[in-house]
C-alpha positions as CSV (number, residue, x, y, z in Angstrom):
1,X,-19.2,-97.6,2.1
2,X,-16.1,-95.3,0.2
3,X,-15.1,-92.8,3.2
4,X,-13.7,-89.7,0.8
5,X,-14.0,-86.7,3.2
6,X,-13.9,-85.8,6.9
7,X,-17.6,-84.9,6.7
8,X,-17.9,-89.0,6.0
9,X,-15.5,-90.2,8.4
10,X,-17.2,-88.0,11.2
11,X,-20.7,-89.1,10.4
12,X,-19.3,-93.1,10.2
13,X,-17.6,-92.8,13.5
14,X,-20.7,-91.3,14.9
15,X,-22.6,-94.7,13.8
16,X,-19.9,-97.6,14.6
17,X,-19.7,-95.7,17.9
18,X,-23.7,-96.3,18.6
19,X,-23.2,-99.6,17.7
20,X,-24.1,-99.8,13.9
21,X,-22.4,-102.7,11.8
22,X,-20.1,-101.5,9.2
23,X,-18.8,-104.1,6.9
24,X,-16.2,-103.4,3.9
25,X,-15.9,-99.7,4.5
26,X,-12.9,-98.1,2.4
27,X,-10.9,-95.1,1.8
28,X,-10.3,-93.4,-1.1
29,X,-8.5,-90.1,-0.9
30,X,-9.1,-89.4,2.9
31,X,-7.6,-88.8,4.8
32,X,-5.0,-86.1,3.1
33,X,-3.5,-83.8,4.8
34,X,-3.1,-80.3,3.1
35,X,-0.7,-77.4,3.5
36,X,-0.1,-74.2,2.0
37,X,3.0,-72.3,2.8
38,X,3.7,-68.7,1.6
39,X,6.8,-66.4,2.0
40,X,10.0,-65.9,-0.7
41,X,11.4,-69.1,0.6
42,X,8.7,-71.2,-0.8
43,X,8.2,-72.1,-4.2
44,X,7.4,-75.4,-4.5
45,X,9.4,-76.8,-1.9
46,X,9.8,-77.8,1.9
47,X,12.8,-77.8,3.9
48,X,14.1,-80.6,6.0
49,X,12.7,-79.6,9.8
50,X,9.0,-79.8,7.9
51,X,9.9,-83.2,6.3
52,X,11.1,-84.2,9.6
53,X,7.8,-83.4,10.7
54,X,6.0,-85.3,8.3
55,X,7.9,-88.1,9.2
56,X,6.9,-87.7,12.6
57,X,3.0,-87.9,11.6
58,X,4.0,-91.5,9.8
59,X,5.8,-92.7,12.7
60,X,2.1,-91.6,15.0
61,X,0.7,-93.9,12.5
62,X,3.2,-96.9,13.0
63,X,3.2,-96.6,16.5
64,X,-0.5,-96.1,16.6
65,X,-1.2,-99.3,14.4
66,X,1.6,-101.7,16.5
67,X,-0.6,-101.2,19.6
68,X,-3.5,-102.1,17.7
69,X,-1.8,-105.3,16.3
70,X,0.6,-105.8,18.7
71,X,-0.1,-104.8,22.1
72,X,3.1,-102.5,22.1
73,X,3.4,-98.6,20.9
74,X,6.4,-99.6,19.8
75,X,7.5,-99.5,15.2
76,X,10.0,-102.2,16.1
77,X,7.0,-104.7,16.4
78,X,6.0,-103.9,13.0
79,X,6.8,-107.1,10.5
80,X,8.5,-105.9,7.1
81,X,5.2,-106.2,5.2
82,X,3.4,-104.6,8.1
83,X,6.0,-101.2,7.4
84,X,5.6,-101.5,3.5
85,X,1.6,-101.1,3.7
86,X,2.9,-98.0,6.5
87,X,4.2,-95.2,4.0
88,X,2.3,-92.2,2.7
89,X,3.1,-90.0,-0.2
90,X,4.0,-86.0,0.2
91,X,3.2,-83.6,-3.3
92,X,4.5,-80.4,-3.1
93,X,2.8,-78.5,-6.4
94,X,4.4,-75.6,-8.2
95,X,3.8,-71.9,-7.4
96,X,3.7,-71.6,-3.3
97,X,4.3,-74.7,-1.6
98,X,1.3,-76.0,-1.6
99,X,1.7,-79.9,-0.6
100,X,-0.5,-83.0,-0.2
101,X,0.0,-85.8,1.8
102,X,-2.1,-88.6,1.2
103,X,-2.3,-90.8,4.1
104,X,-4.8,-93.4,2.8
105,X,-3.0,-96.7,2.6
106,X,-1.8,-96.1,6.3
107,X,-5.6,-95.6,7.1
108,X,-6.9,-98.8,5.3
109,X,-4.5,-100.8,6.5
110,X,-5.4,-99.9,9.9
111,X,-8.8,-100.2,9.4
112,X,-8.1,-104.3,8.4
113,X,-6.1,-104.9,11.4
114,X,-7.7,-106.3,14.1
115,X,-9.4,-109.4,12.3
116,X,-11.5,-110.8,15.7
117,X,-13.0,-107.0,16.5
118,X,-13.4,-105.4,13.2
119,X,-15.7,-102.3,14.3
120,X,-12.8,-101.7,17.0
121,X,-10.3,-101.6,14.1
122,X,-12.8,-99.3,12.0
123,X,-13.3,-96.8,14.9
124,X,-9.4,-96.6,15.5
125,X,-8.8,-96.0,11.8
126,X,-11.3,-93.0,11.6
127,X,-10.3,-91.3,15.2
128,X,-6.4,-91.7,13.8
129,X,-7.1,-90.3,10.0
130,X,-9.6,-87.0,12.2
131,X,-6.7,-86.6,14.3
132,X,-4.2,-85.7,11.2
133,X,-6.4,-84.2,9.0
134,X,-9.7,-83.0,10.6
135,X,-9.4,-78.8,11.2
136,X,-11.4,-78.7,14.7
137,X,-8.9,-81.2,16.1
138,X,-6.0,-79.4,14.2
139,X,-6.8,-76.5,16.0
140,X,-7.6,-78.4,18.8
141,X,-3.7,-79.2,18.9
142,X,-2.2,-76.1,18.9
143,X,-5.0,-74.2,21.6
144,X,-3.0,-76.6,23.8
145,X,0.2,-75.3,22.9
146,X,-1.3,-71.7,23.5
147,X,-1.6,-72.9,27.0
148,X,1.8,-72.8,27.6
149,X,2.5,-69.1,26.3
150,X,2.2,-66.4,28.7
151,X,-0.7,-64.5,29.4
152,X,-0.2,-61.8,26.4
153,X,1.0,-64.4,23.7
154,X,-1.6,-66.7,25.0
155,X,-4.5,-64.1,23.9
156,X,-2.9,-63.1,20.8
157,X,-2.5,-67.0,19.4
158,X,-5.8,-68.0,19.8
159,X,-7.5,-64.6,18.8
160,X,-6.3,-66.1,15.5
161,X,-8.3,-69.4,15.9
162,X,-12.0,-69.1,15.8
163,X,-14.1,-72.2,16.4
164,X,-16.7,-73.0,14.3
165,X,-20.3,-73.9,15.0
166,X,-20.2,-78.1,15.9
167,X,-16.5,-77.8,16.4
168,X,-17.4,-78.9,20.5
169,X,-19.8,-81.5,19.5
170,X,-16.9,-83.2,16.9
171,X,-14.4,-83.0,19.1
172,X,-16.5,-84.8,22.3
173,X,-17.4,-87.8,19.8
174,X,-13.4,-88.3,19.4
175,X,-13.0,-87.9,22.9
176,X,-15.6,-91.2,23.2
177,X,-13.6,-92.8,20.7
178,X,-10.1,-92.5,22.5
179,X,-12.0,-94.0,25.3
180,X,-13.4,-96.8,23.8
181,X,-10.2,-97.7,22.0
182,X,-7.9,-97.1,25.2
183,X,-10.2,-99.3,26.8
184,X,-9.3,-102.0,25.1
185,X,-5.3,-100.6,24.2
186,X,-4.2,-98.0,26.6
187,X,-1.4,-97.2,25.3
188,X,-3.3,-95.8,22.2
189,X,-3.7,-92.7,24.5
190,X,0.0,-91.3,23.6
191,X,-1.2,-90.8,19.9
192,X,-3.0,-87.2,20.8
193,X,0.0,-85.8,22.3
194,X,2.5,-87.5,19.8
195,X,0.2,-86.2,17.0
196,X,0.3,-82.7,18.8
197,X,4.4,-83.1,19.1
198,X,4.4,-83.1,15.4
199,X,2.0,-80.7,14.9
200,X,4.4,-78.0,16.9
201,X,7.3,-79.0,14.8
202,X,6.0,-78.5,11.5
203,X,5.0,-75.0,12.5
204,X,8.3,-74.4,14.6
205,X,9.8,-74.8,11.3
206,X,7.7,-73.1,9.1
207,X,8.8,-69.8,11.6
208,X,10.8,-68.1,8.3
209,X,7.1,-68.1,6.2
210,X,4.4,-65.3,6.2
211,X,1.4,-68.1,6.4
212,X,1.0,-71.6,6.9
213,X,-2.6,-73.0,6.1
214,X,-3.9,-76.0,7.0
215,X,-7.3,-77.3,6.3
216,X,-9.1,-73.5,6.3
217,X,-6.7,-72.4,9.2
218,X,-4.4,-69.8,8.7
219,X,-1.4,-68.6,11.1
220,X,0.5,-66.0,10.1
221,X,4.3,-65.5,10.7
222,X,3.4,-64.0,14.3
223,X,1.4,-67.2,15.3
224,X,4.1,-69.4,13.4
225,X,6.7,-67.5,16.2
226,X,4.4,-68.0,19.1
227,X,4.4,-72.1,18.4
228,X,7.3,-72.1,18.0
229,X,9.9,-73.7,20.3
230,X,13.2,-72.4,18.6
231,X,12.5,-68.6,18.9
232,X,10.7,-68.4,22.2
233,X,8.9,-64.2,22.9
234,X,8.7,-63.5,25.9
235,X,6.4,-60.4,27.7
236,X,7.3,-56.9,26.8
237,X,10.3,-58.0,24.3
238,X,8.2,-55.4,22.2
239,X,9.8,-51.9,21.8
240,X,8.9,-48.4,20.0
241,X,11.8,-46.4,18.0
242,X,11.9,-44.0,15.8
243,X,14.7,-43.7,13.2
244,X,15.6,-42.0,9.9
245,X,16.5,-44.8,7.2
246,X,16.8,-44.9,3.7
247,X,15.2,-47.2,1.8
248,X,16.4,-50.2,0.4
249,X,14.0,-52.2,-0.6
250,X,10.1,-52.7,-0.8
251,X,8.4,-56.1,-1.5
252,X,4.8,-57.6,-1.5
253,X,4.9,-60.5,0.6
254,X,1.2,-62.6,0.6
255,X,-1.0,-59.9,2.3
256,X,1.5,-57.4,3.4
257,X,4.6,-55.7,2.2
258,X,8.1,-56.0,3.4
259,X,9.8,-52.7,3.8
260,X,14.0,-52.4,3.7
261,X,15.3,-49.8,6.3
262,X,18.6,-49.1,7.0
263,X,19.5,-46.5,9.7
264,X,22.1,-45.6,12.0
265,X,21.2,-47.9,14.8
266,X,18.5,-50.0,13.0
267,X,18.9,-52.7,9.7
268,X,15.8,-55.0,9.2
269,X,12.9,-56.0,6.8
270,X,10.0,-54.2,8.3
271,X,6.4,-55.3,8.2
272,X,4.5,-53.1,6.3
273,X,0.4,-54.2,6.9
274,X,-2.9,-53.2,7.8
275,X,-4.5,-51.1,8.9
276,X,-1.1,-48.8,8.9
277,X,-1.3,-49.7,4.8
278,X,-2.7,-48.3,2.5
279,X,-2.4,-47.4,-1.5
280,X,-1.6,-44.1,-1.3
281,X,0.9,-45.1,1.9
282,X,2.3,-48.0,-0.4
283,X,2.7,-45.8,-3.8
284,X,4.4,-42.9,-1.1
285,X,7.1,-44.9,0.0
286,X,8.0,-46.8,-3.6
287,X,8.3,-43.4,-4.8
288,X,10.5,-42.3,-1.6
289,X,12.7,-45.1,-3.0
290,X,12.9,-44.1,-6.2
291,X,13.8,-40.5,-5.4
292,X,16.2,-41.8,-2.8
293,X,15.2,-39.7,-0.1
294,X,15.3,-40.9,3.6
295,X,12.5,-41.6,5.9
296,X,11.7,-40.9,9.2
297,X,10.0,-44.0,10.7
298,X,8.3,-45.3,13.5
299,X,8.7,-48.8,13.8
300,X,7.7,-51.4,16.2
301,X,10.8,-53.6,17.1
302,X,11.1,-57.1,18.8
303,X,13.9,-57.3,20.7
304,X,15.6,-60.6,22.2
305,X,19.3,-60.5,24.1
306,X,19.6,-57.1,22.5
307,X,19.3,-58.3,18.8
308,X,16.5,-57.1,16.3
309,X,15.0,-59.8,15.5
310,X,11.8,-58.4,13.4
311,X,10.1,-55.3,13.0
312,X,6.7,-53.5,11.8
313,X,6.5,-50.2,10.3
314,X,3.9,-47.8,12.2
315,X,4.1,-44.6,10.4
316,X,7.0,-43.0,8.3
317,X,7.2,-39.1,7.0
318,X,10.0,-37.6,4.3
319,X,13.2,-37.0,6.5
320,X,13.5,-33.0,5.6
């Protein structure tokens, strides 16, 4: 059997889990892991906290495949042609940066590891490549960073994350999986919240784009904040001015403009998006540029140790 897609690799892990023999399965082209990054910053390129990141995932895999071979969830166990069959490749393709990282050979390997228990070594394989790549578990990972936000944050994170129909019933099979291979290697259980760690820290440092797909889910720049650990909100960091600014820029940024304002008190890209936007909002204000002619806005600030950090415009009229 030729596992090529996380439809495959659920459906086999359902089967060696009941039992069924499953000699000289392979992999080709699954599991990859695919991310699309938007924003001005990004054009065809990563920066080094997100490779960092990616590193992390490999080193989940190495640590993940020594307890399997060698009792210890531990890299240094690993023998030097052990870590050469360990490396994965990372594409990053023109336009937005849109990158693939094809962790295949990592998943193979593991899958040939334990010689005397070969369906143990097949089910471990699977649960690690559906714990990488799969988008129930994905999401999975960062609902239980959401639990950590406060009440408000908490609501508006996960609003963005909509389950879909089977998501339960996937995500219980992995859950017998972990305990079938724990069973056996306990210390297997630290890949889940290692796998999670680096989960956080790609999105932690994806904070400066407007969206950050992965696998069919989407966070935008708000949700990229909220999982953040470097630029912690807090409750009621929120805050309502209004200002008269001139105009200094506009620019479309993936669904949603950024607006320049510059005002007495205030300096800052604003968020310009719906439902506030519109065409005939959008055509006003680049002509308000044009003519040069100041605005009175309402804008929607967040505020942390008393610096702007980001903003949203609410509603603007012609300063008279």
């Amino acid at each position: 059997m030729i596992v090529t897609s996380d439809k495959q690799a659920w459906a086999l892990l359902e089967a060696a889990l009941e039992g069924n023999a499953l000699d000289n399965t392979n992999f080709k082209a699954w599991p990859v892991l695919a991310i699309k990054l938007s924003g001005d910053d990004y054009e065809s390129s990563l920066n080094s906290g997100q490779m960092a990141a990616l590193v992390q995932l490999k080193n989940v895999f190495g640590r993940a495949y020594s307890v399997v071979a060698h009792g210890a969830y531990d890299m240094r166990r690993l023998k030097a042609d052990e870590e050469d069959e360990l490396q994965f490749k990372t594409k990053v393709k023109k336009g937005s940066s849109i990158l693939e990282t094809d962790f295949t050979p990592l998943v193979q390997a593991f899958a040939n590891v334990v010689a005397a228990n070969p369906q143990l070594a097949l089910i471990s394989a699977l649960t690690l490549g559906l714990l990488l790549v799969s988008r129930p578990v994905i999401l999975k990972h960062y609902e239980n960073r959401a639990k950590q936000l406060d009440i408000e944050d908490k609501k508006l994170l996960l609003s963005a994350m909509k389950p879909q129909p089977g998501d339960a019933e996937k995500l219980a099979l992995l859950d017998r999986a972990v305990k079938k291979i724990t069973d056996t290697f306990p210390q297997f259980a630290q890949v889940i919240p290692d796998a999670r760690a680096a989960f956080w820290r790609f999105a932690a440092s994806s904070v400066d784009a407007d969206s950050l797909t992965i696998d069919g889910l989407t966070l935008s720049q708000d949700d990229l904040e909220l999982l953040s650990t470097r630029r912690a909100r807090r409750t009621g960091d929120k805050t309502h001015l209004n200002a008269a600014c001139s105009i200094k820029y506009v620019r479309t940024s993936a669904d949603h403009f950024i607006v320049g304002l510059e005002g007495k008190n205030v300096a800052l890209g604003a968020k310009f998006m719906k439902p506030q936007l519109t065409v005939a909002r959008i055509k006003r204000i680049f002509a308000l540029m044009a003519s040069g002619q100041k605005i009175e806005a309402k804008l929607e600030v967040r505020v942390v140790d008393k610096a702007n950090l980001s903003g949203r415009l609410i509603s603007f009229k012609p300063k008279e």
